[in-house]
C-alpha positions in Angstrom: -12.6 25.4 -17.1 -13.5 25.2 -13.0 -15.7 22.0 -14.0 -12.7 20.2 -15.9 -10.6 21.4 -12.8 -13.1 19.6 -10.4 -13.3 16.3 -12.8 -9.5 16.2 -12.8 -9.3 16.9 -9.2 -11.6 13.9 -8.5 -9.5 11.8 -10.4 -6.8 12.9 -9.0 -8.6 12.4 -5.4 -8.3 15.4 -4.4 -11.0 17.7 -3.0 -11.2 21.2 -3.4 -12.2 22.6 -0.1 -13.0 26.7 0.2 -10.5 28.5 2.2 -8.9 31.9 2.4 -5.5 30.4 0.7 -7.8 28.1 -2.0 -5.9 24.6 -0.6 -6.2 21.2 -2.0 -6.3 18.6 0.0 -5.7 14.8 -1.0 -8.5 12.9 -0.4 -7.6 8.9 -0.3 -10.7 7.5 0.3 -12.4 9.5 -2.8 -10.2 7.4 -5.1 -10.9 4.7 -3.6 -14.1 4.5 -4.1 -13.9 6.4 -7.7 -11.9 2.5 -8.7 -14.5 0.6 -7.0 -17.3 2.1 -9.0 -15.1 1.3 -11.8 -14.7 -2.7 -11.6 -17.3 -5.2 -10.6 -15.3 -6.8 -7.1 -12.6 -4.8 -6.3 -9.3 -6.9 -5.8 -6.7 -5.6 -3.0 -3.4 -7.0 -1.8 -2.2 -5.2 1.3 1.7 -5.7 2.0 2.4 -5.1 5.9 -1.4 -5.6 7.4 -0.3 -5.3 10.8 -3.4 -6.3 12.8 -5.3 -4.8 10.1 -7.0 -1.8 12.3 -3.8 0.0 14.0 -2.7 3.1 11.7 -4.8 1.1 9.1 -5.9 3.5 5.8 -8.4 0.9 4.3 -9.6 -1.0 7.0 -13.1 1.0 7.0 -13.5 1.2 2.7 -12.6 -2.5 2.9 -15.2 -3.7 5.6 -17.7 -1.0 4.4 -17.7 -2.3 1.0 -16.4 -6.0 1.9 -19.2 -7.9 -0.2 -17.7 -6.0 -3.5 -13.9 -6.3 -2.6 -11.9 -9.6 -2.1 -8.4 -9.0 -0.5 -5.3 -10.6 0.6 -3.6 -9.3 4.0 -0.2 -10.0 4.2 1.5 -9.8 7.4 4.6 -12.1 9.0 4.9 -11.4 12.3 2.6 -14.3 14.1 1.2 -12.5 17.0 -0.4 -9.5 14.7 -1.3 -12.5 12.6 -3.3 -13.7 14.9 -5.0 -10.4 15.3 -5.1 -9.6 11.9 -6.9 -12.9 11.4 -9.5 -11.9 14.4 -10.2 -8.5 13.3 -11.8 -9.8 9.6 -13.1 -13.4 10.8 -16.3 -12.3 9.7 -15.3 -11.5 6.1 -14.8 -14.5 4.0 -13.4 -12.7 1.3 -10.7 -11.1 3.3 -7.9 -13.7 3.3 -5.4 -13.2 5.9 -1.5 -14.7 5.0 1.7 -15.2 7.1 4.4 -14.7 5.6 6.5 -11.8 4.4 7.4 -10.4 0.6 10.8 -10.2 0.0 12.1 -10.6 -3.7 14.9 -13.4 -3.1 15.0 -15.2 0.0 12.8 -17.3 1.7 13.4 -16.6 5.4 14.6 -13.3 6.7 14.9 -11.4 10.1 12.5 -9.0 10.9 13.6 -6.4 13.9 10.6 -5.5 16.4 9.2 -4.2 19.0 8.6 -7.5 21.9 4.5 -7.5 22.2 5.6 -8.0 26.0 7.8 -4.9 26.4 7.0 -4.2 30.0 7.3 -0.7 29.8 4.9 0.2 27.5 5.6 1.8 25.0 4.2 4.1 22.6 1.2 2.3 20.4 2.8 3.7 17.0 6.0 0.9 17.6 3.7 -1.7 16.3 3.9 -0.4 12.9 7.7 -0.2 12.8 8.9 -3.8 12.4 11.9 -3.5 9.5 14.1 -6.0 8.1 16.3 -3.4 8.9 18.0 -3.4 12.4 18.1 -0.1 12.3 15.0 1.4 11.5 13.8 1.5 15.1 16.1 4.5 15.6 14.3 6.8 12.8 11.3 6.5 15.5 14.0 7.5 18.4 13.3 3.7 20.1 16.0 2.6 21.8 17.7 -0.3 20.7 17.3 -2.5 24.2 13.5 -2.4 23.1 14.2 -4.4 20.0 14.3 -8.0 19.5 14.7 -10.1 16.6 12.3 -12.7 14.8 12.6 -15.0 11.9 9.9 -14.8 9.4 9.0 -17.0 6.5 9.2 -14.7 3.0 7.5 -15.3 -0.1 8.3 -13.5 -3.6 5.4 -11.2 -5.0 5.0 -13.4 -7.7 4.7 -16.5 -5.9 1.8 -14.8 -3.5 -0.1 -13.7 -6.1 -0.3 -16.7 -8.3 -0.6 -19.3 -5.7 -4.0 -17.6 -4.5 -4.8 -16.8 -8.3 -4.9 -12.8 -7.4 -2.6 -12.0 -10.6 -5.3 -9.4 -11.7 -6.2 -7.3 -8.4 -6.5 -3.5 -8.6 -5.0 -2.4 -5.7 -1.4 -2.5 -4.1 -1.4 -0.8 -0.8 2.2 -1.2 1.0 3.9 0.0 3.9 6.8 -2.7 5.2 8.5 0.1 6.8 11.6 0.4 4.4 11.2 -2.4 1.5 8.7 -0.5 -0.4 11.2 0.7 -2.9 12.8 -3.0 -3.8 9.2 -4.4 -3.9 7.8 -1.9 -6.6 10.8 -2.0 -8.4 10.6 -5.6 -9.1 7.3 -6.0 -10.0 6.6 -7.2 -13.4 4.1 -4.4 -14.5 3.9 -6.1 -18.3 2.2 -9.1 -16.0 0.7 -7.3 -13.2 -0.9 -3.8 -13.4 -3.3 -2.5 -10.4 -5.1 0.5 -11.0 -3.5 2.1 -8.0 -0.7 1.6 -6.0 -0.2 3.3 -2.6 3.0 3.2 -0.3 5.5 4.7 2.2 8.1 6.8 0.7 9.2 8.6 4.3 11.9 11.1 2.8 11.4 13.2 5.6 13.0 10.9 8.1 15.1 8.6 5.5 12.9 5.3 5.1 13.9 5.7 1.3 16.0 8.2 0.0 15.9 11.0 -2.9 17.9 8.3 -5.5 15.7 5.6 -4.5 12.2 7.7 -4.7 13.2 9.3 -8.0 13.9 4.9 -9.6 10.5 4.2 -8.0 9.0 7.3 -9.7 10.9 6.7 -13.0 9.3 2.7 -12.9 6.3 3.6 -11.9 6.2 6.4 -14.7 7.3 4.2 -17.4 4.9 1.3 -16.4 1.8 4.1 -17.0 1.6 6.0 -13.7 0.9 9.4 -12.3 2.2 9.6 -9.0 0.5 12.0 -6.0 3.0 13.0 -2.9 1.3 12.7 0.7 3.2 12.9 4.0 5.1 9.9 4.4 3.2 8.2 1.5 2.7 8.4 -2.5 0.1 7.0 -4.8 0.3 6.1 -8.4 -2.6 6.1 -10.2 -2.3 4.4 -13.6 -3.7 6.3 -16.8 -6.2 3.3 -17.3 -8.3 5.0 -14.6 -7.9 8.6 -16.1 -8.8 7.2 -19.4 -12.0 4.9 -17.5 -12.8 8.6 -16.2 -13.0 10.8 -19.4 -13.6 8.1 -21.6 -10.7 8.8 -24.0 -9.6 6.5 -26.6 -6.3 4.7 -25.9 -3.9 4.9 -28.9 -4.7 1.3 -29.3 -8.1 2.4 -30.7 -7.6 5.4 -32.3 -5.3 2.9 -34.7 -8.6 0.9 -35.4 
C-alpha cells in the first residue's frame, strides 16, 4: 500500500516529504519531467511568456532540457517581446510569437503597467497586463500607473496550426484573467496536451467559483484530473496515469 501511495503520488507530482504533520507538497517540476520521459521531444505552448524569466515556472526545465523540448512563447506586449526573444536567442527550438490569444477578435486592448513608470514600481506589475481595465486593482496598483496598448490577437486554433504545433503536450497559461474563456474553448476532441497548467486566482477574484467549477467540469469531461495550487491548477490527463501504470484503456480491453 505505502509503495502504490508513492507511485500515485509521483503521478500526481507530489512529493511526500517527512514531517511532524505528514504534509504533501506539490511538486511541479517532478511532473514535468515524469511527461518528458514519457514522449520523445516534448512539445510546449506557453500563453502569457512575459519576458520568459520574470515569475517564470518553466523557464529552467525548458532550457535545461531545450534539445528534447520544442516550444512556442506567446506574448503581445512588444517591449517584453523583445526580451522574451533575447532571453532564448540561443535556443532554436524555442520560438518566440507576438501576438495575443483571444477566441474572437483580432485586435484587443491590453491594460499595463508603462515599462517607463518613473516611480518604480514593484517588479511583480510586469506580470499583470489584463485585457481587463480593472485587474490592476486586485494587485492594489493605482489606476494613474496604467496605460493602455493595442495588441494584435490570434485564435488558439489559428496559432497552433499555422506553426503546425496541433499535437504539443503541454499548455502552460497565465494571461492574468482569460484563462477560463481560453480552456473552455479549446477543442479537446482535436487537441489534447498531456497537461495543462494555469491561473485560477480565487483568492483575489481573477476567476470566480462559477467560472472555476465550468473549467473543472470541461476539463473533467475532456479526461482530466485536476491538482489545486495557490493561485494555479493543473490538469493532468488520464493518458499519462494510464502511460504510468500501464493499464489498458477500454479501447483495448474491447480487442
Amino acid at each position: 500500500m505505502k509503495s502504490l501511495i508513492k507511485k500515485m503520488s509521483k503521478i500526481l507530482g507530489y512529493e511526500i516529504i517527512r514531517t511532524s504533520n505528514n504534509i504533501q507538497y506539490f511538486n511541479f517540476s517532478r511532473l514535468l519531467y515524469f511527461c518528458l520521459s514519457q514522449v520523445q521531444d516534448m512539445k510546449i505552448v506557453q500563453i502569457g511568456a512575459c519576458d520568459g524569466v520574470f515569475d517564470d515556472p518553466i523557464h529552467d526545465f525548458m532550457t535545461k532540457n531545450h534539445q528534447r523540448i520544442n516550444a512556442l512563447l506567446v506574448e503581445p506586449l512588444p517591449d517584453y517581446f523583445q526580451e522574451l526573444k533575447s532571453v532564448y536567442s540561443s535556443y532554436p527550438n524555442f520560438i518566440p510569437v507576438n501576438c495575443a490569444i483571444h477566441n474572437s477578435e483580432e485586435t484587443m486592448t491590453m491594460y499595463r503597467v508603462s515599462s517607463d513608470n518613473p516611480e518604480n514600481l514593484p517588479e511583480f506589475t510586469k506580470g499583470i497586463s489584463s485585457f481587463n481595465s480593472e485587474h490592476h486593482k486586485k494587485s492594489g496598483i493605482d489606476s494613474k500607473y496604467i496605460i493602455e496598448e493595442k495588441v494584435a490577437c490570434i485564435s488558439f486554433e489559428q496559432l497552433l496550426c499555422s506553426h503546425q504545433f496541433e499535437d504539443f503536450h503541454f499548455l502552460q497559461i497565465d494571461t492574468e484573467g482569460y484563462d477560463a474563456e481560453l480552456i473552455l474553448n479549446i477543442d479537446f476532441q482535436r487537441f489534447r496536451p498531456l497537461i495543462i497548467r494555469f491561473e485560477h486566482g480565487l483568492q483575489d477574484g481573477t476567476m470566480d467559483m462559477d467560472e472555476f467549477e465550468k473549467v473543472r467540469s470541461r476539463l473533467h469531461h475532456a479526461g482530466y484530473e485536476l491538482t489545486i495550487e495557490n493561485s494555479d491548477a493543473v490538469a493532468i490527463h488520464n493518458q499519462l496515469l494510464f502511460n504510468y501504470y500501464d493499464i489498458p484503456t477500454s479501447k483495448n480491453r474491447q480487442k
